[in-house]
C-alpha positions in Angstrom: 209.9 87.3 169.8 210.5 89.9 172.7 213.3 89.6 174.9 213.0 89.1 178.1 214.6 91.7 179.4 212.8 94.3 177.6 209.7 92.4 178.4 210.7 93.0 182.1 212.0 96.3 181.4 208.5 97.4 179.9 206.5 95.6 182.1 207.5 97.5 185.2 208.0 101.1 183.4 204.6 102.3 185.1 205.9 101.1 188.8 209.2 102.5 187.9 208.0 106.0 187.1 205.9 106.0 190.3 208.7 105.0 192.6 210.6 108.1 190.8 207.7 110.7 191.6 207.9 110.0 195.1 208.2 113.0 197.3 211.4 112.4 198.7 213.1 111.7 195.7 212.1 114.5 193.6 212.4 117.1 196.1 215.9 115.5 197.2 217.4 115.8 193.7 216.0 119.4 193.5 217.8 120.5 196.2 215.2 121.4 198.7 216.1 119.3 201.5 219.1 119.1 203.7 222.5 116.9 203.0 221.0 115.1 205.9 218.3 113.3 203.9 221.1 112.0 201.3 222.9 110.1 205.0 219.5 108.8 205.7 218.4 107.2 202.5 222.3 105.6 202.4 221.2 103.9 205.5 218.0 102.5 204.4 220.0 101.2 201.3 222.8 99.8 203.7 219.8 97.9 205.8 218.1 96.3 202.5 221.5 95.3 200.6 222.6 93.7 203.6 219.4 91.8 203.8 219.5 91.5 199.8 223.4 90.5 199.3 223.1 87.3 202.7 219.9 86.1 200.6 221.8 86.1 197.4 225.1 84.6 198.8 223.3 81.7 200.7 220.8 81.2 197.4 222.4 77.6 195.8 220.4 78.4 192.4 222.8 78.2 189.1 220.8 80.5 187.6 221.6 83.6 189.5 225.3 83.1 189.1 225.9 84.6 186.1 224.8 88.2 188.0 226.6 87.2 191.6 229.1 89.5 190.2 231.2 91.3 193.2 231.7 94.6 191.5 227.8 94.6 192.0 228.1 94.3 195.6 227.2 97.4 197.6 227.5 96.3 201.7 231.4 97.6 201.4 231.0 100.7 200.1 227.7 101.7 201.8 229.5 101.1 205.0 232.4 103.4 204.1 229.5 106.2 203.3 227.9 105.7 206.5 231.4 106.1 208.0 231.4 109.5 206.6 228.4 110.7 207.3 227.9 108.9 210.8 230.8 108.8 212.5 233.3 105.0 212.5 231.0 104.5 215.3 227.9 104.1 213.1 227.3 100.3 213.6 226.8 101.3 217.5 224.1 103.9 216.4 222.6 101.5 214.1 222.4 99.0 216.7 220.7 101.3 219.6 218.0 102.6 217.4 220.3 106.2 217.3 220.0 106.1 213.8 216.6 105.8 211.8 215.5 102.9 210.3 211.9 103.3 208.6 209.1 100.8 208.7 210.2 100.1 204.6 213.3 99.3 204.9 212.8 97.1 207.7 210.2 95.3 206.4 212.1 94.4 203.0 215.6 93.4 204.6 213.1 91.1 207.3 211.2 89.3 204.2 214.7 89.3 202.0 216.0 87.8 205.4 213.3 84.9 205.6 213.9 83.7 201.7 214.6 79.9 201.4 216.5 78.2 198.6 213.4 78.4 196.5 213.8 82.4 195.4 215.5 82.5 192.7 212.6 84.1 191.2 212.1 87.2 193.5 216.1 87.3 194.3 216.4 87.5 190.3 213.7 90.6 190.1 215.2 92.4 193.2 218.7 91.9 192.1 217.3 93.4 188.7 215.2 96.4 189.9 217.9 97.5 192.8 221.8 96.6 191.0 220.8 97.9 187.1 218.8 100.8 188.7 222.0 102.0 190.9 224.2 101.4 187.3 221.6 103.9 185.6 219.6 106.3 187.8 222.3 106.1 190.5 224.7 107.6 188.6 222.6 110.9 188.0 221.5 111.0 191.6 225.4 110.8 192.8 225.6 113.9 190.8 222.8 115.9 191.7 223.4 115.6 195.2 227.2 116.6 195.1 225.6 119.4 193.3 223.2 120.6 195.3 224.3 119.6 199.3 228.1 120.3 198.3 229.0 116.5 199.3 232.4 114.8 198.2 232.7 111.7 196.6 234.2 110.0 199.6 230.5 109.5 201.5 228.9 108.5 198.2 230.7 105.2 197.5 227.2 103.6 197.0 226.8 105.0 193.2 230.3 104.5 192.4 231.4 100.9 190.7 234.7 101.1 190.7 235.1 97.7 189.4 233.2 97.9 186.1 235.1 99.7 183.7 232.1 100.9 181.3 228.8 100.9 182.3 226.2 100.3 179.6 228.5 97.8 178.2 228.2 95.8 181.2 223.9 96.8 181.4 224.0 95.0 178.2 225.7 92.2 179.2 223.7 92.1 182.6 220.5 91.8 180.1 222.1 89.0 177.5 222.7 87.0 181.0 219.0 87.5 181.8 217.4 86.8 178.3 220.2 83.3 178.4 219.1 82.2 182.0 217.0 79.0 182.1 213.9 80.5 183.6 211.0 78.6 182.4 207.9 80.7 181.2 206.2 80.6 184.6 208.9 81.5 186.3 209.1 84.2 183.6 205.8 85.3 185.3 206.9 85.4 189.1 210.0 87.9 187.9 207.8 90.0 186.1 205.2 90.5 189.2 207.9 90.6 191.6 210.0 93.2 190.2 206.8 95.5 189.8 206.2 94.7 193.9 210.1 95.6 194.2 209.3 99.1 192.9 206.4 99.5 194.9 208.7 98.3 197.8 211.3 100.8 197.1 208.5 103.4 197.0 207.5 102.9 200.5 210.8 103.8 201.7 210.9 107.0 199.8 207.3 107.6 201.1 208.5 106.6 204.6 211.9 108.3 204.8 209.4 111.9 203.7 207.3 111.6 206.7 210.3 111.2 208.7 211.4 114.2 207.3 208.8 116.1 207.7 208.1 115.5 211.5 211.5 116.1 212.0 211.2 119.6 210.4 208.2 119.9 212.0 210.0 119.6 215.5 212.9 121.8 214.2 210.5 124.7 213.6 208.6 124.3 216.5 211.6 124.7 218.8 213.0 127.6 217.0 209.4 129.0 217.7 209.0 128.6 220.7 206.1 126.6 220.1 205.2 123.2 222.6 203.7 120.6 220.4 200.5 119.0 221.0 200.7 114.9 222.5 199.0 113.1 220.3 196.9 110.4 222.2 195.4 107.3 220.4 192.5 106.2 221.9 190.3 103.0 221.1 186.8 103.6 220.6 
């Protein structure tokens, strides 16, 4: 009989592998954009594990626990990053709309924000898809972008985990707690959709934070140009 956590793990492989080929992610960790883009996708992940870490805290399910684990945690050290890269007064700028938000990341922390005590199914995927993806992928983006935008491990706190000694020790732990939890076969069901949507979520963000991106360079070059850009008027037919 399959494990559940490589049922899980194969089950979303196609949506995981899609969130990955999003624009802004692959042309990040090449290097083409600016150190800029590395501040702003911290802040979208400081707006969703806010959302995510409140839900998970106020959450009475037993079964999710065993993976409340505060090494996990990510608030803290997102905050110290956007310290760094903002300025200490980055919860003002946050607040008064200085700093971009996108439509994604909004949306997510506003459903993760109106879970009631029956989520443990969706809490369980998200908690999956987002804290094992930063202990595996995160590790390799941390490194490509010191690499490529020359940034110091002080404004990427996010991917480090300073409180777990060795990581795929503790993956493999993380997955003998989910194959152990007491998640009937239904409920088996509701993780498995919901951590494919979770990828797909995390997709839109990338997709959002590139056309951000790109109207922003769009602006950049127009003004070293010289050149007044068009107003765009919607009009209702």
């Amino acid at each position: 009989m399959t494990a559940f956590s490589e049922e899980l793990k194969s089950h979303t492989a196609a949506a995981h592998e899609h969130a990955e080929q999003a624009g802004f992610v692959t042309e990040l960790l090449n290097g083409k954009m600016e150190a800029g883009q590395v501040a702003a996708m911290l802040l979208q992940n400081y707006v969703i594990y806010q959302a995510l870490e409140s839900a998970l805290e106020n959450n009475p399910d037993p079964r999710l626990e065993p993976f409340a684990d505060p090494a996990l945690m990510r608030v803290e050290a997102l905050e110290k990053d956007l310290a760094v890269h903002y300025g200490d007064d980055w919860g003002r700028k946050l607040a008064t709309g200085e700093l971009h938000v996108t439509p994604g990341a909004r949306a997510y922390a506003t459903e993760l924000a109106t879970l009631g005590p029956g989520s443990a199914t969706y809490l369980m995927a998200h908690h999956y898809v987002r804290y094992l993806g930063d202990l595996s992928g995160g590790q390799i983006i941390s490194a490509l972008v010191q690499r490529h935008y020359n940034l110091s491990p002080e404004g990427l706190n996010f991917y480090a985990f300073e409180g777990i000694e060795k990581i795929k020790p503790y993956k493999d732990s993380y997955r003998n707690h989910l194959d152990e939890a007491a998640f009937s076969d239904d409920e088996k069901q509701e993780i498995l959709h919901h951590a494919e949507v979770a990828f797909e979520t995390n997709r839109q963000v990338f997709l959002d934070l590139m056309e951000h991106y790109v109207k922003l360079d769009r602006g950049l070059r127009a003004v070293e140009q010289g050149v007044e850009l068009p107003v765009v008027v919607n009009q209702r037919s």
